[in-house]
C-alpha positions in Angstrom: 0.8 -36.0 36.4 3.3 -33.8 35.1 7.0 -33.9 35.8 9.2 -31.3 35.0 12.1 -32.3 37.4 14.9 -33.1 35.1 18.2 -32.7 36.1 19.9 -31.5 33.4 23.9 -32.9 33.9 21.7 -36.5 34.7 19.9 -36.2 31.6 23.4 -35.2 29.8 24.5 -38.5 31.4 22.3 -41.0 30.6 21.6 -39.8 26.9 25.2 -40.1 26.2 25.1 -43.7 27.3 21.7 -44.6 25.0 23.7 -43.3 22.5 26.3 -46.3 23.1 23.6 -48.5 23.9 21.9 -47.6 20.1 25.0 -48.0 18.6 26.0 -51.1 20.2 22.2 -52.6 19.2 23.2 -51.6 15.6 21.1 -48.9 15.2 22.2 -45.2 13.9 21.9 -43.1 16.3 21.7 -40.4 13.9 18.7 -41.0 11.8 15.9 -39.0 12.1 14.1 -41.0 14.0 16.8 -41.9 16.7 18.1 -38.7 17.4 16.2 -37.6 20.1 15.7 -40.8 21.6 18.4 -40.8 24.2 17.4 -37.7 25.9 13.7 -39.2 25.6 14.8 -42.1 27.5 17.1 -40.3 30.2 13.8 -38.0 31.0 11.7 -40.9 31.0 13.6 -43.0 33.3 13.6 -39.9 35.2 10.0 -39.9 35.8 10.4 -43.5 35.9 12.1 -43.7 38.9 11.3 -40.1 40.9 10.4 -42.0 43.7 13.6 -42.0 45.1 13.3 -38.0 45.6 10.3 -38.3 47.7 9.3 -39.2 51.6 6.4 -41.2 51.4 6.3 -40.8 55.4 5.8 -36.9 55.0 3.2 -37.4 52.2 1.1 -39.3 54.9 2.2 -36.9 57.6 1.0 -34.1 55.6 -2.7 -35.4 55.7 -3.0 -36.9 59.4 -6.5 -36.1 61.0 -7.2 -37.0 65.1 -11.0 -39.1 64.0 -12.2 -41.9 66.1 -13.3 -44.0 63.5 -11.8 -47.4 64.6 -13.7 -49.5 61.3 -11.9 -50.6 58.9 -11.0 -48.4 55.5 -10.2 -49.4 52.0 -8.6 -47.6 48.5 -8.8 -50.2 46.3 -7.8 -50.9 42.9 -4.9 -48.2 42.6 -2.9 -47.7 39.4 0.8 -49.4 40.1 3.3 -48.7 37.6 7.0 -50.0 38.4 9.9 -50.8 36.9 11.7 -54.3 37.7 15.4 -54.1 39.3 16.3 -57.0 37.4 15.9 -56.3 33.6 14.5 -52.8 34.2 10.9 -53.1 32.1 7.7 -52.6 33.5 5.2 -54.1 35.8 2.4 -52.8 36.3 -1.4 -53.3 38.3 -3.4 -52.5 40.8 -2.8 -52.3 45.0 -5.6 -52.4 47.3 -4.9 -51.1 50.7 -7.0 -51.4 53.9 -6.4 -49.8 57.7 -7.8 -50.2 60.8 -7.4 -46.6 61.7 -6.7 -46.0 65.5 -7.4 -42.5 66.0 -5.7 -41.5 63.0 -7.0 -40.8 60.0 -5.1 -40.2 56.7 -6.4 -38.1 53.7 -7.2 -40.6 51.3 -5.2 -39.2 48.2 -2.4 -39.8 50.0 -2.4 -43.4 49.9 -2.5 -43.8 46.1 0.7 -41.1 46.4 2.6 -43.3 48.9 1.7 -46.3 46.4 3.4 -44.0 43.7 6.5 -42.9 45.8 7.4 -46.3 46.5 6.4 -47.5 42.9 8.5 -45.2 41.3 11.7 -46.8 41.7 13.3 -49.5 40.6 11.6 -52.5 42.2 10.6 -56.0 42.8 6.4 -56.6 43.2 7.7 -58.9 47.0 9.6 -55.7 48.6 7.0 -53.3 47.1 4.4 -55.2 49.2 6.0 -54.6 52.5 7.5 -50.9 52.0 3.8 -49.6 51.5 2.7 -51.9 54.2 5.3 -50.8 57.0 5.3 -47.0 55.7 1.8 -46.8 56.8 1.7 -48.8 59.9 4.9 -46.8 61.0 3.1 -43.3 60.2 0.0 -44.0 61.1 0.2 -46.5 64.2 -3.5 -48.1 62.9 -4.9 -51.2 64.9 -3.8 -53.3 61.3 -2.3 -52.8 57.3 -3.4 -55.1 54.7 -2.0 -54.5 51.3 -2.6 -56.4 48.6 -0.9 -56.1 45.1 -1.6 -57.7 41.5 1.0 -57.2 38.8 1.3 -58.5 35.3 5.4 -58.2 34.4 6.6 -57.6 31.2 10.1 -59.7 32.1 7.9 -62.3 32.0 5.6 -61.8 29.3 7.8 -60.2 26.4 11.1 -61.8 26.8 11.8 -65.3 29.1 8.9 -67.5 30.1 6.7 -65.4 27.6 3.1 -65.9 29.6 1.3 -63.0 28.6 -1.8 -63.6 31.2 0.2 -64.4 33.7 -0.4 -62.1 37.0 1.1 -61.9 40.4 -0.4 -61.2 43.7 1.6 -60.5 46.6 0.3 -59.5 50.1 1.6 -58.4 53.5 -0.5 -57.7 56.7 0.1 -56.5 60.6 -2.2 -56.5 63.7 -5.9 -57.1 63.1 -5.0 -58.2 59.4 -2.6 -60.9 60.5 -3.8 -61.8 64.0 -8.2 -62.0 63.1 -9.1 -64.7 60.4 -12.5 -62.6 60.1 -11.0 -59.3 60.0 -8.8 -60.4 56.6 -11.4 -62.1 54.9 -13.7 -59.5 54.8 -11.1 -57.4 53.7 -10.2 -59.8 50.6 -14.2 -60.0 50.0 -14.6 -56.5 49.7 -11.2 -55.9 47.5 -13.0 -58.9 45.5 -16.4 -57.1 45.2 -17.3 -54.7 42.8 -19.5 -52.5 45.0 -19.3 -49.4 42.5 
């Protein structure tokens, strides 16, 4: 996707700090190599984090179709790329997502987009879980959410605990998904399939 949303006094800002933040790493900012790096980083942290500038609400209102469909429905294995609020590097995996649709429909690129609005921000894996979880169940008023999310986290495999295949699943669920035994299993069986 491209972004071309810069602000430019933001970018002015944040390249002026990289610039500190080379110096105080013992780099010269001023090699050849270096010197465009701050204003590469301010832009990219800018795309990093656009997130905050959209209403993942209104990208699911903005697809909404009256269907009665009540089975359930299932985009699975979506892209996630995130930053972590706590050392600010990147985690990154897939999301499978599942609703019980109760005379609501949604588009289905829209749920990969609401995946990406929430993702793009500064984050942890736990309270990304539930924000995509409670954005559609709020929006869409289906008879159940289940979301399901597996990250591997570069805080934990480049610098700390250093477990490179480590992964993390989190998960959060409402109405059929939490309350029906049988209505969540076959929803982790068919995220666990490969039917394609």
């Amino acid at each position: 996707m491209k972004y071309d949303n810069y602000k430019e006094n933001v970018t002015n800002d944040i390249a002026s700090v990289y610039q500190e933040v080379l110096k105080n790493l013992g780099e010269d900012p001023n090699r050849e190599g270096l010197q465009k790096t701050p204003e590469r980083v301010a832009k990219a942290l800018q795309f990093l984090t656009h997130g905050y500038d959209l209403d993942p609400a209104e990208i699911l209102r903005g697809a909404l179709f009256h269907e009665e469909y009540s089975e359930m429905v299932i985009v699975k294995d979506i892209e996630v790329y995130s930053l972590c609020e706590h050392h600010m590097l990147p985690f990154f995996g897939k999301a499978h997502i599942a609703y019980i649709p109760n005379g609501t429909i949604v588009g289905l690129s829209k749920i990969p987009r609401v995946v990406d609005a929430f993702a793009r921000r500064l984050q942890v894996q736990e309270r990304l879980t539930i924000e995509i979880r409670d954005c559609i169940q709020a929006t869409l008023n289906p008879l159940g959410v289940a979301v399901v999310i597996e990250c591997s986290h570069m805080c934990m495999q480049m610098r700390g605990v250093q477990k490179q295949n480590s992964v993390t699943t989190s998960s959060a669920f409402t109405g059929a998904f939490l309350k029906n035994e049988a209505t969540r299993k076959e929803f982790i069986n068919l995220v666990q399939a490969k039917l394609h």
